[in-house]
DRENTIFI-261053 format. One line per field, with one value per atom (N, C-alpha, C): residue in three letters; atom name; z, y, x. Coordinates in Angstrom, 3 decimals. Each point is the difference from the previous one (the first is absolute). Layout:
<nodes>
resn	ALA;...
name	CA;...
zz	Z;...
yy	Y;...
xx	X;...
</nodes>
This chain:
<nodes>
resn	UNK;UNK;UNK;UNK;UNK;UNK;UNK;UNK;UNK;UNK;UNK;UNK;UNK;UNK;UNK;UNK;UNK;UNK;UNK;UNK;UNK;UNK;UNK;UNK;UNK;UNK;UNK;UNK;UNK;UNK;UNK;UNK;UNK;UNK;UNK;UNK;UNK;UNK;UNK;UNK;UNK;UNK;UNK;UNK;UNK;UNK;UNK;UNK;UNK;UNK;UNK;UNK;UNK;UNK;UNK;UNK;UNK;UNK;UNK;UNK;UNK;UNK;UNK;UNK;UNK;UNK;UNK;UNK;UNK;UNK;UNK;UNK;UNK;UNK;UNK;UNK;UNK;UNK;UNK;UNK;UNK;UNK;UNK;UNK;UNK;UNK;UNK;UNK;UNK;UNK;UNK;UNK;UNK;UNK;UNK;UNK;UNK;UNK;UNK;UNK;UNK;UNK;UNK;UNK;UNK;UNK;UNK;UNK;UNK;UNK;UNK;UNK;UNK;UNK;UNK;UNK;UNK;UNK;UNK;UNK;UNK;UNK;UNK;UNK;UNK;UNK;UNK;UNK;UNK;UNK;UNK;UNK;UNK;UNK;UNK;UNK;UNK;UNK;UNK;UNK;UNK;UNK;UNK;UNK;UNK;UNK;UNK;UNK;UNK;UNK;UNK;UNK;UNK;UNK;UNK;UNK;UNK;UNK;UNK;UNK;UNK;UNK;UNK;UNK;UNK;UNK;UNK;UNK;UNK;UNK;UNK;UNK;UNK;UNK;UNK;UNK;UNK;UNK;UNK;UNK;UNK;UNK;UNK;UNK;UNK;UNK;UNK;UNK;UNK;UNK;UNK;UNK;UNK;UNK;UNK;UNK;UNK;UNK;UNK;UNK;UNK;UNK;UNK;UNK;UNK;UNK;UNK;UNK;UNK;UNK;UNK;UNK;UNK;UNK;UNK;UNK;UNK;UNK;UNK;UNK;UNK;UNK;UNK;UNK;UNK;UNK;UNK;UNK;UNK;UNK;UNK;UNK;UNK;UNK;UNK;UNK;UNK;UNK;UNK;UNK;UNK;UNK;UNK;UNK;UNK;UNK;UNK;UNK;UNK;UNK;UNK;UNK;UNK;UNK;UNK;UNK;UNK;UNK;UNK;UNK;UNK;UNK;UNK;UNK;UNK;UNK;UNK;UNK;UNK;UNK;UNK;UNK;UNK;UNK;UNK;UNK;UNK;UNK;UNK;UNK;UNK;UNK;UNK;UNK;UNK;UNK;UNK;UNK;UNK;UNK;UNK;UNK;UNK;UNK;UNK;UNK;UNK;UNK;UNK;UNK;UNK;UNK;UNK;UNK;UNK;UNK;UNK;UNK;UNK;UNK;UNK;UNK;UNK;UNK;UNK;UNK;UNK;UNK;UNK;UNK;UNK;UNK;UNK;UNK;UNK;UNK;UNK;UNK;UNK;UNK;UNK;UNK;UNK;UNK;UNK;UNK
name	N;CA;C;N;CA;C;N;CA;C;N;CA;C;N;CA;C;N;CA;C;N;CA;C;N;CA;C;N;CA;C;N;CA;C;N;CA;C;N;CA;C;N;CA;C;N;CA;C;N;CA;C;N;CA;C;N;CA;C;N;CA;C;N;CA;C;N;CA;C;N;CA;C;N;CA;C;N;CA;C;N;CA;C;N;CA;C;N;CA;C;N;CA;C;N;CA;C;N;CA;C;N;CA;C;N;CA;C;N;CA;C;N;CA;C;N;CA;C;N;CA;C;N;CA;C;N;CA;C;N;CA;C;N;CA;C;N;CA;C;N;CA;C;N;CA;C;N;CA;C;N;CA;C;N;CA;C;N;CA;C;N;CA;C;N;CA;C;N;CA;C;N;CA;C;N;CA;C;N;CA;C;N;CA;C;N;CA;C;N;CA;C;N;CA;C;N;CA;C;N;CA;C;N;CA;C;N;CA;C;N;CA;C;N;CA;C;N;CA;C;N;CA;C;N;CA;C;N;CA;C;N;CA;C;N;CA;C;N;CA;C;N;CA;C;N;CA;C;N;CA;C;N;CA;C;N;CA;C;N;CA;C;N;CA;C;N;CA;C;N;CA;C;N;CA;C;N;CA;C;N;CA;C;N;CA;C;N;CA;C;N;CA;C;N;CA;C;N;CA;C;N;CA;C;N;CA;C;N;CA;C;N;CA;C;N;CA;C;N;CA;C;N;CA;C;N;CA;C;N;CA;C;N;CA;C;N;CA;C;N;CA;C;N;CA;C;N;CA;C;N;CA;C;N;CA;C;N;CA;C;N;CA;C;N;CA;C;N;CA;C;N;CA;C;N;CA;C;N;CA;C;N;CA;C;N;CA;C;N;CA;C
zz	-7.572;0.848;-0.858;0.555;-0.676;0.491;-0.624;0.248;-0.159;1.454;0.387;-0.596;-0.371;0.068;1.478;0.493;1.367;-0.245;-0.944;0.206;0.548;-0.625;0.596;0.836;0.905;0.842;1.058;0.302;1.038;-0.444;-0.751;-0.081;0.621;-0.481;0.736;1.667;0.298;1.310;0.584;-0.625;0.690;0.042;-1.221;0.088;1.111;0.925;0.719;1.346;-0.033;1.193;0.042;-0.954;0.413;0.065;-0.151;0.937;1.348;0.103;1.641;0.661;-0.551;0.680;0.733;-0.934;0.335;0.956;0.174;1.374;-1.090;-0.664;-1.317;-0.631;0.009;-1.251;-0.773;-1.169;-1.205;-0.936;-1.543;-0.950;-0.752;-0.508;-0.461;-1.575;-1.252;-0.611;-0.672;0.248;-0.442;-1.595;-0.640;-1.192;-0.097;-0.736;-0.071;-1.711;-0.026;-1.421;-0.508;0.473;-1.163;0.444;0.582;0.213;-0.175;-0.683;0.205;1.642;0.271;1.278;0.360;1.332;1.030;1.103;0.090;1.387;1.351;0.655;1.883;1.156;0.389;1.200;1.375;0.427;1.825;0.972;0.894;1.246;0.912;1.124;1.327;0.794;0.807;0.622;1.097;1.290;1.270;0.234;-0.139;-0.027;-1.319;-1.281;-0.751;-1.236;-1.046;-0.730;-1.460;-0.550;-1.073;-1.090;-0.960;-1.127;-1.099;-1.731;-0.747;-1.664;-0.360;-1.642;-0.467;0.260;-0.025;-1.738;-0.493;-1.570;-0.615;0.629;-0.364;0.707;-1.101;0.761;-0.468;0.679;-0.532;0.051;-1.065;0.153;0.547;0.751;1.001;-0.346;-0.982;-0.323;0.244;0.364;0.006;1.500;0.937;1.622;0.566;-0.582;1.263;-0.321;-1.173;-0.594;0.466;0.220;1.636;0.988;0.206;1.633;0.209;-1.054;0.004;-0.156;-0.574;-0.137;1.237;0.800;1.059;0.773;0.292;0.978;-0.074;-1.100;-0.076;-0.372;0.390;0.152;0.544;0.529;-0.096;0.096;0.525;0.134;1.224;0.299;1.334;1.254;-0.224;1.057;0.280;-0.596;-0.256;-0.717;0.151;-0.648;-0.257;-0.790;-0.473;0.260;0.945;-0.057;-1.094;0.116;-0.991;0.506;0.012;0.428;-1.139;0.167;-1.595;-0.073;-0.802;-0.526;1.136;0.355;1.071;-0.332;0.651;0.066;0.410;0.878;0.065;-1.040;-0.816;-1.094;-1.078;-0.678;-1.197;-1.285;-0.281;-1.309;0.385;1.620;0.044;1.000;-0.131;0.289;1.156;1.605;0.254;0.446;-0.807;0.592;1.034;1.136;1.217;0.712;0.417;1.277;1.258;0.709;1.506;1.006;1.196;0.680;-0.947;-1.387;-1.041;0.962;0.077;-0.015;1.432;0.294;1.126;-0.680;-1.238;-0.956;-0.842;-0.177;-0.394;-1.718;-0.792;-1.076;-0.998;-0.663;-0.461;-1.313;-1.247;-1.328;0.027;-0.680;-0.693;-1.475;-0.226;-1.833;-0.175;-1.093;-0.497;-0.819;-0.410;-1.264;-0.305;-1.799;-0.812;-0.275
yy	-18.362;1.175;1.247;1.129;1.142;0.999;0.672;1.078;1.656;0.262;1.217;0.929;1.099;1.454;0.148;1.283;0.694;1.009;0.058;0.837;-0.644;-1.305;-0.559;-0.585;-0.349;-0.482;0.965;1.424;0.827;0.234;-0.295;-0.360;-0.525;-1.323;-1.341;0.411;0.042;0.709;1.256;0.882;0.826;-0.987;-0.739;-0.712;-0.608;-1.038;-0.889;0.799;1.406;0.805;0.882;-0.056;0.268;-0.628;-1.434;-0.832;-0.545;0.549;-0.432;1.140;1.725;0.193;-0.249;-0.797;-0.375;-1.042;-0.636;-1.460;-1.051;-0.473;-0.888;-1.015;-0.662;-1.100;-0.723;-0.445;-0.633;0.595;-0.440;-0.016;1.211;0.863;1.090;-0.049;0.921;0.206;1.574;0.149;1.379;0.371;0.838;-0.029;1.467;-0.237;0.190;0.769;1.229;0.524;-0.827;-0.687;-0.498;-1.917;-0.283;-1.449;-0.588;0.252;0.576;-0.851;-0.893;-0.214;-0.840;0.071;-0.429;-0.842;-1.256;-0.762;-0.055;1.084;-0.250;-0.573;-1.036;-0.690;0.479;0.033;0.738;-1.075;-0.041;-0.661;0.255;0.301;0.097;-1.109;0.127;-1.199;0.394;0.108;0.149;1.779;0.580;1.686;-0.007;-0.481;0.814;-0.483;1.543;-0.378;-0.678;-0.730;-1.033;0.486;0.385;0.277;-0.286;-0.159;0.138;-1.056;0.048;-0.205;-1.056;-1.322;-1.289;-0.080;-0.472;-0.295;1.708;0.621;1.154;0.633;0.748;-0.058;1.732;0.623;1.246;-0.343;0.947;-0.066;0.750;-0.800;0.597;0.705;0.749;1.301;0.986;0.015;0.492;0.550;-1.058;-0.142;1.489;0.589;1.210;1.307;0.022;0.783;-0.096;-1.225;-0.412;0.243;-0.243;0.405;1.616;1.012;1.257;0.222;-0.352;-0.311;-0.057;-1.038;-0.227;1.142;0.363;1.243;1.403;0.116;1.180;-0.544;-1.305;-0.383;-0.893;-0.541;0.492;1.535;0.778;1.464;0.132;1.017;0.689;-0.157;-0.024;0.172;-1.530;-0.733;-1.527;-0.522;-0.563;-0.616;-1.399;-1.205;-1.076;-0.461;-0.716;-0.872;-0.710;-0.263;-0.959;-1.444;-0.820;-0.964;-0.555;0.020;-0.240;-1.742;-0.203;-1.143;-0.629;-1.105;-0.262;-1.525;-0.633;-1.753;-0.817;0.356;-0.340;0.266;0.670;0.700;0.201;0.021;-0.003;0.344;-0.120;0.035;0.710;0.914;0.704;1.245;0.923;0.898;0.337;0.955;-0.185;1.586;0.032;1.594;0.093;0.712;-0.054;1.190;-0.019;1.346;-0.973;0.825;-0.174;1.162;-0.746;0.820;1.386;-0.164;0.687;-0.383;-1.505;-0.666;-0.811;-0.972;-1.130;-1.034;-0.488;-0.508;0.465;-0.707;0.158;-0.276;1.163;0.135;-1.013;-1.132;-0.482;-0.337;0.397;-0.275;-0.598;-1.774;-0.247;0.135;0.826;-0.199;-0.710;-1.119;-0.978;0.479;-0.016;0.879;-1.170;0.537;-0.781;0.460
xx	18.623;-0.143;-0.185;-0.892;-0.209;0.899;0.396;1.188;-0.900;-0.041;-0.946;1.324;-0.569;0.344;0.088;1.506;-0.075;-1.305;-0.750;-0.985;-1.326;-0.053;-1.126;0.181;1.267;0.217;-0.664;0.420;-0.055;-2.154;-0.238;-1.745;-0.216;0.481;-0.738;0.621;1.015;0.517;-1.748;-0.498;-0.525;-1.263;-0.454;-1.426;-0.206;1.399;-0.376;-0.053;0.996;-0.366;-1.163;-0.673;-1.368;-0.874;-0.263;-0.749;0.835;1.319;0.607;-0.893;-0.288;-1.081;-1.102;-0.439;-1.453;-0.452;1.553;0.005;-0.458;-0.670;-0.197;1.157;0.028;0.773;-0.492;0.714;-0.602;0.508;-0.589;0.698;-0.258;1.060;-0.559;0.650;-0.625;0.401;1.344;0.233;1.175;-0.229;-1.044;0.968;0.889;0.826;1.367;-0.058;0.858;0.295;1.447;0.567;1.041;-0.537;-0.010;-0.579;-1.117;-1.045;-1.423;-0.343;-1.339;-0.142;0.365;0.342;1.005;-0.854;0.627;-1.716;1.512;-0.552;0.104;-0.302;1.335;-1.123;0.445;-1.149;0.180;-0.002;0.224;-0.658;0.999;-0.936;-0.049;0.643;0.785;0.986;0.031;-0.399;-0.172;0.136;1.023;0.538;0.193;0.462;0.635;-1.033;-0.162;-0.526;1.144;-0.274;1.229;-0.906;1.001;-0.520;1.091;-0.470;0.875;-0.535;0.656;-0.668;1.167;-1.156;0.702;0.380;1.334;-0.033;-0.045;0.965;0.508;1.156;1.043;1.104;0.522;0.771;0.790;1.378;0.448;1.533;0.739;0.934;1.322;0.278;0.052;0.960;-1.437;-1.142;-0.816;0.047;0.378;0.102;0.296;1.437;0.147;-1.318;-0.610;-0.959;-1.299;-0.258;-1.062;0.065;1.357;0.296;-0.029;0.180;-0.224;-1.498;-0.700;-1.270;-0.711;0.455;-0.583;0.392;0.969;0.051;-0.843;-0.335;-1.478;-1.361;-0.561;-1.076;-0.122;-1.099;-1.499;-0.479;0.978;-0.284;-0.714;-0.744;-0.719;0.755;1.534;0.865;0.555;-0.782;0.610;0.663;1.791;0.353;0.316;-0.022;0.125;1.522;0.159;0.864;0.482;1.355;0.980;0.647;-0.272;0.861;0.769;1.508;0.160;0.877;0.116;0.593;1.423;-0.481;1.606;-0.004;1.071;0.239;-1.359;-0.920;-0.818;-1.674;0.441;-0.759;0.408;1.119;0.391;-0.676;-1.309;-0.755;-1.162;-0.116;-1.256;0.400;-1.112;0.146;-1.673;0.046;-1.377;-0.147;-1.231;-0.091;-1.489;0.285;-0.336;-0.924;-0.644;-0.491;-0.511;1.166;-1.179;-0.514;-0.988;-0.889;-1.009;-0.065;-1.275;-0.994;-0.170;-1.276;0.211;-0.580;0.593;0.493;0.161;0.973;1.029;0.763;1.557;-0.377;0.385;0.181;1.117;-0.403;0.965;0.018;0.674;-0.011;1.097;-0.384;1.361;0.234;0.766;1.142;0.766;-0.204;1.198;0.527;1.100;0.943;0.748;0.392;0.457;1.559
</nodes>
């Protein structure tokens, strides 16, 4: 497993929400200043768009610094959901928007 920077994490985080713009899925690339590039996979699942960067992970101590993260972006009056780590989740983290689009914004983070 590759161990993202919280910096390129919240990248790869904006890359895949700007093709959740566009209604589009598939594989994208991120590159990234401390990770160099980063491969994103999207897809579309009935409402929600699923996203996230298979064979890459951030670290937990990184977690509440995301979750602040997320609360002032995407920006333009939109903020990013946190779903954070519970018994049923333990090793991930999903960050979220809904009603942007007619799909549900979904990034998953695995942490180490």
């Amino acid at each position: 497993m590759v161990h993202l920077t919280l910096r390129s994490v919240e990248q790869c985080i904006m890359a895949a929400y700007n093709q959740y713009l566009t209604g589009r899925d598939g594989i994208i690339t991120c590159p990234t200043i401390d990770n160099g590039k980063v491969t994103i996979q999207t897809m579309i699942r009935a409402s929600q768009f699923d996203c996230g960067f298979a064979g890459n992970q951030m670290s937990k101590a990184d977690k509440d610094n995301l979750k602040q993260w997320c609360s002032r972006n995407p920006g333009g009056g939109w903020a990013f959901g946190f779903r954070d780590t519970d018994s049923s989740h333990p090793d991930n983290v999903n960050i979220t928007l809904i009603n942007k689009t007619n799909l549900m914004f979904n990034f998953h983070v695995y942490l180490y």
